[in-house]
C-alpha positions as a printed NumPy array, in Angstrom:
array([[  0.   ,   0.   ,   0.   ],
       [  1.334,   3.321,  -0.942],
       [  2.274,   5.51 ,   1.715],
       [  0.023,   8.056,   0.878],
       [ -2.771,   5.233,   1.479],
       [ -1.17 ,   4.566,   4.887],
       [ -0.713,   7.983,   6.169],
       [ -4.6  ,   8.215,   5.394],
       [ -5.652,   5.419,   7.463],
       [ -3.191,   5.859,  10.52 ],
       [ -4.436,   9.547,  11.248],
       [ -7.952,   8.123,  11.144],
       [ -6.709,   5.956,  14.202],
       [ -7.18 ,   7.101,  17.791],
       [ -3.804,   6.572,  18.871],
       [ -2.378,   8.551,  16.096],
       [ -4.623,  11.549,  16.26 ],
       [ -2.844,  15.033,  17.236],
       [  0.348,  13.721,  16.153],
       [  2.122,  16.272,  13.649],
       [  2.817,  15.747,   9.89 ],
       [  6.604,  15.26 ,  10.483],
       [  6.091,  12.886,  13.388],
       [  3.961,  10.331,  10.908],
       [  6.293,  10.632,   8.644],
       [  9.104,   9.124,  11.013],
       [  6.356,   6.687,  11.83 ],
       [  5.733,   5.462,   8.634],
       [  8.92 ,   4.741,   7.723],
       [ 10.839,   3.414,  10.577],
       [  7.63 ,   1.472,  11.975],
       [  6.44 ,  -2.284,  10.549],
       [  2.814,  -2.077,  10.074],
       [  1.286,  -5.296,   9.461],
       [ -2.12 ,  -4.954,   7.175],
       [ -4.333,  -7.33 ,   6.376],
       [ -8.253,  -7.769,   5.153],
       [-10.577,  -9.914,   6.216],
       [-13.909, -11.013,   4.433],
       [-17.127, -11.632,   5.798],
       [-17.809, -14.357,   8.696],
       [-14.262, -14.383,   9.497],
       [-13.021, -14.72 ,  13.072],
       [-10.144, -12.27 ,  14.056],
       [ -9.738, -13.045,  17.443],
       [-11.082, -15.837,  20.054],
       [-11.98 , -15.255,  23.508],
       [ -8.797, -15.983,  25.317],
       [ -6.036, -16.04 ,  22.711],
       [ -2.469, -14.141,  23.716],
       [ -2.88 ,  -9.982,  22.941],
       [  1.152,  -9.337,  21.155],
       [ -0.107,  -6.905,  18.664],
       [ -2.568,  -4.206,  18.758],
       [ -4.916,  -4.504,  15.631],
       [ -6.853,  -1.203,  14.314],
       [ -9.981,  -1.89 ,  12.306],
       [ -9.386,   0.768,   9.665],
       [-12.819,  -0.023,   7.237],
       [-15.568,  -1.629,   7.818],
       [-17.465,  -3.272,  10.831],
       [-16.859,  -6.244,  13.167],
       [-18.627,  -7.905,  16.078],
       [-17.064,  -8.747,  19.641],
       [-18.941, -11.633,  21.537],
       [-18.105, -11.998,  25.344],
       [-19.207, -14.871,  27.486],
       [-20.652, -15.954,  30.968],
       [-17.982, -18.4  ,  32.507],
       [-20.289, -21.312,  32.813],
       [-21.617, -20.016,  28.82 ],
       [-24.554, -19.995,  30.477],
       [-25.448, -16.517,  28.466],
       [-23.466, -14.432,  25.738],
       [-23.654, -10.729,  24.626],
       [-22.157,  -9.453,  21.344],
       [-21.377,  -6.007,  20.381],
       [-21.017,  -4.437,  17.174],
       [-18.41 ,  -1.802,  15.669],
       [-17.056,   0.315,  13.082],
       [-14.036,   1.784,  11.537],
       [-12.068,   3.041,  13.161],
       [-11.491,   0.975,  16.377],
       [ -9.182,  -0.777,  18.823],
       [ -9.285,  -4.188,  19.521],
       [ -9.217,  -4.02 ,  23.188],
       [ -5.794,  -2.432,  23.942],
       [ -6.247,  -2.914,  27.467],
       [ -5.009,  -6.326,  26.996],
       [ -1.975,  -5.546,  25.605],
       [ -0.142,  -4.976,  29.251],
       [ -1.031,  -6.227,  32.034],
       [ -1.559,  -9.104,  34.633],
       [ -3.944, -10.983,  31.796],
       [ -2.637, -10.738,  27.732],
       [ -5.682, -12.116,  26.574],
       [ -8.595, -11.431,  24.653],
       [-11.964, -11.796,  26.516],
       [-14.01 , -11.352,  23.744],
       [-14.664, -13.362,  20.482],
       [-14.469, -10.877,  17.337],
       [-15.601, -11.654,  14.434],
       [-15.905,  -9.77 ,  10.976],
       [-19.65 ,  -8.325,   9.958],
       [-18.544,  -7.546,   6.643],
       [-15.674,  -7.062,   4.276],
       [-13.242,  -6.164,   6.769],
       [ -9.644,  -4.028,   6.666],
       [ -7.066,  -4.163,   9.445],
       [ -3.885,  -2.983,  10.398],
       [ -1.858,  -4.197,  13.203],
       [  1.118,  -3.1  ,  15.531],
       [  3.696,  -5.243,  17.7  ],
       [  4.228,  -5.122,  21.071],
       [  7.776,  -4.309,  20.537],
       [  6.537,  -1.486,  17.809],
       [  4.104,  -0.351,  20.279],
       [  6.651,  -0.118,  22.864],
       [  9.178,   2.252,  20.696],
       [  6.485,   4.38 ,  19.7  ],
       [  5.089,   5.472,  23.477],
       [  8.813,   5.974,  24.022],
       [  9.683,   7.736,  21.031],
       [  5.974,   9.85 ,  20.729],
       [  4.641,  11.482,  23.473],
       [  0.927,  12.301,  21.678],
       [  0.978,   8.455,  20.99 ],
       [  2.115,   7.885,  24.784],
       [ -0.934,  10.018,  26.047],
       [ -3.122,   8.596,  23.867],
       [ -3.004,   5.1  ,  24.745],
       [ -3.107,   6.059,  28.264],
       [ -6.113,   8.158,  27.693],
       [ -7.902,   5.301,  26.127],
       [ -6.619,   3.054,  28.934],
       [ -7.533,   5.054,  31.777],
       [-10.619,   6.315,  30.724],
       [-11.573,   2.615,  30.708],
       [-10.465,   1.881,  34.099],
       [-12.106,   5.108,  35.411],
       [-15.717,   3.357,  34.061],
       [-15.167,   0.078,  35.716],
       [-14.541,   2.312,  39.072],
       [-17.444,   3.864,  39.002],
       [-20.12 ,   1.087,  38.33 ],
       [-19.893,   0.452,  41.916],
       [-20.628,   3.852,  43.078],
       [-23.527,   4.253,  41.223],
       [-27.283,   4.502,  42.386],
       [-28.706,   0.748,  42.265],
       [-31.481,   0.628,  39.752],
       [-34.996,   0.433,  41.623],
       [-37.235,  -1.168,  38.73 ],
       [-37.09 ,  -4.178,  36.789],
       [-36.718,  -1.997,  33.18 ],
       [-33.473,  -0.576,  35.033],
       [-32.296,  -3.767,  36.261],
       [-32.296,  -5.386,  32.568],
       [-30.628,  -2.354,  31.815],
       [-27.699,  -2.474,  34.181],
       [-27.014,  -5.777,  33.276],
       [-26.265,  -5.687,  30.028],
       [-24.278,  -2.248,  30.358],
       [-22.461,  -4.038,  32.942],
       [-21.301,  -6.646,  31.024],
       [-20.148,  -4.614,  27.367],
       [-17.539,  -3.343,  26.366],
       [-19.222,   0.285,  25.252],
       [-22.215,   1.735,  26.67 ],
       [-23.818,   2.304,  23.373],
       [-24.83 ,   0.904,  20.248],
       [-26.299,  -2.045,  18.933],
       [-26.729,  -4.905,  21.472],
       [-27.582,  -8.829,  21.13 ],
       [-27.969, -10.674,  24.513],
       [-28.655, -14.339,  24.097],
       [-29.946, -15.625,  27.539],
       [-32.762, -17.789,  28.635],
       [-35.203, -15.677,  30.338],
       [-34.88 , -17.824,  34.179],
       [-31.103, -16.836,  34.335],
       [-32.185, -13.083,  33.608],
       [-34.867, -13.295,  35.968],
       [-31.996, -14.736,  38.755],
       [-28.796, -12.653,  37.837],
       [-31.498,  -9.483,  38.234],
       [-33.267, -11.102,  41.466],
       [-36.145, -10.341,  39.944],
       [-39.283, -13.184,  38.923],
       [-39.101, -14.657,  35.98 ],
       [-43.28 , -13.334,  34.842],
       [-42.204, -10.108,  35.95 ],
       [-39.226,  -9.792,  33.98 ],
       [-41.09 , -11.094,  30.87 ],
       [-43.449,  -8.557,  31.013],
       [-41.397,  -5.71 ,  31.201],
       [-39.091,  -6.698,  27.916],
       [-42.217,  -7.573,  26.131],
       [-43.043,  -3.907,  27.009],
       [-40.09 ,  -2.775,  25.963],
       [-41.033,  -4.714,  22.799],
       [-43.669,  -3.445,  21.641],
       [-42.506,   0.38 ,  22.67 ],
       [-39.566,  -0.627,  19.617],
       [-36.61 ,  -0.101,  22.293],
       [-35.6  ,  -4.114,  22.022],
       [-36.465,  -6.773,  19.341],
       [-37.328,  -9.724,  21.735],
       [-37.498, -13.656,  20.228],
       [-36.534, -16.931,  22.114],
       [-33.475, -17.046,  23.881],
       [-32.613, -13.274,  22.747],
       [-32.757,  -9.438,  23.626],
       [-31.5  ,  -7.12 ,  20.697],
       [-30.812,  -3.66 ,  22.015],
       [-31.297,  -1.128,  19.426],
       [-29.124,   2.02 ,  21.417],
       [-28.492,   0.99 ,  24.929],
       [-27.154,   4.402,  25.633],
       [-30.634,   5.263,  25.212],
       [-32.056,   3.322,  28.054],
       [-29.436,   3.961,  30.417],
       [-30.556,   5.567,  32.945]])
């Protein structure tokens, strides 16, 4: 790919953003970017396999699928160019993916070694405070959760549990769960609980079928 190409796709990246003309220049040509497409179906990543790179989705749109323990319920999440696949997990006590990704569509990607990604916090300061941004700023929402006030009604309680449990607070959601483990991680009886997402329903905030929730926006039933 020409480097014109590159340059393009790189500034579109959150890691990269702020940094000056000169600065990618260096970047592009002392730095080995891997890039790679994917088509449709195709799995990037499983749930537990070794983090050594950072990979950038630069076009197109992939879903990440993260699992119960016992598998006893999954939620997947969708998103588009351009993202991260969970940097967090680069560093750390645990290298490893916790979430399946897989591609929606025709998929493009561009990835970075740990080694590359070392050089470059150490070489780049905007880079450096970049990745900590995104790093902290997902620390600073786990933190919080805790703190916050407990939800008092069933609608809230669905809620809370699936924000809980993704990776963004937003977006397009699919929960795949059998409606007695909802009703028991949310304490909550199971006829009650079905009655409130077939209300939600039929007001068009979820698409409910057998064994699945689809969340059209969750950030816009957060409460």
């Amino acid at each position: 790919m020409p480097n014109t190409k590159l340059r393009e796709r790189i500034l579109e990246l959150p890691l990269f953003q702020g940094m000056s003309r000169n600065d990618l220049e260096q970047v592009i040509t002392s730095t080995k970017f891997r890039q790679f497409n994917m088509s449709k179906g195709k799995t990037v990543v499983d749930e537990g396999d070794t983090c050594d790179s950072l990979i950038f989705l630069v076009n197109g749109t992939i879903s990440a699928t993260g699992r119960a323990d016992d598998n006893g319920y999954s939620i997947t999440e969708t998103f588009s160019a351009p993202e991260i696949l969970q940097p967090e997990r680069i560093f750390g006590l645990t290298q490893r993916y916790t979430r399946t990704i897989k591609t929606v569509n025709d998929c493009s990607f561009i990835s970075l070694g740990k080694m590359e990604t070392l050089a470059l916090a150490d070489n780049y300061d905007i880079f450096r405070l970049n990745m900590l941004n995104i790093v902290c700023t997902k620390s600073q929402r786990l933190t919080r959760f805790p703190w916050r006030i407990k939800p008092k009604d069933i609608r809230h309680k669905i809620v809370r549990f699936i924000e809980t449990r993704c990776l963004r607070p937003a977006g397009e959601k699919l929960v795949c769960i059998k409606m007695e483990r909802l009703s028991d991680e949310i304490g909550e009886s199971r006829l009650n609980v079905s009655r409130e997402l077939n209300a939600m329903n039929a007001e068009g905030a979820i698409s409910l079928r057998r064994g699945e929730i689809r969340v059209f926006a969750l950030e816009k039933l957060i409460m």
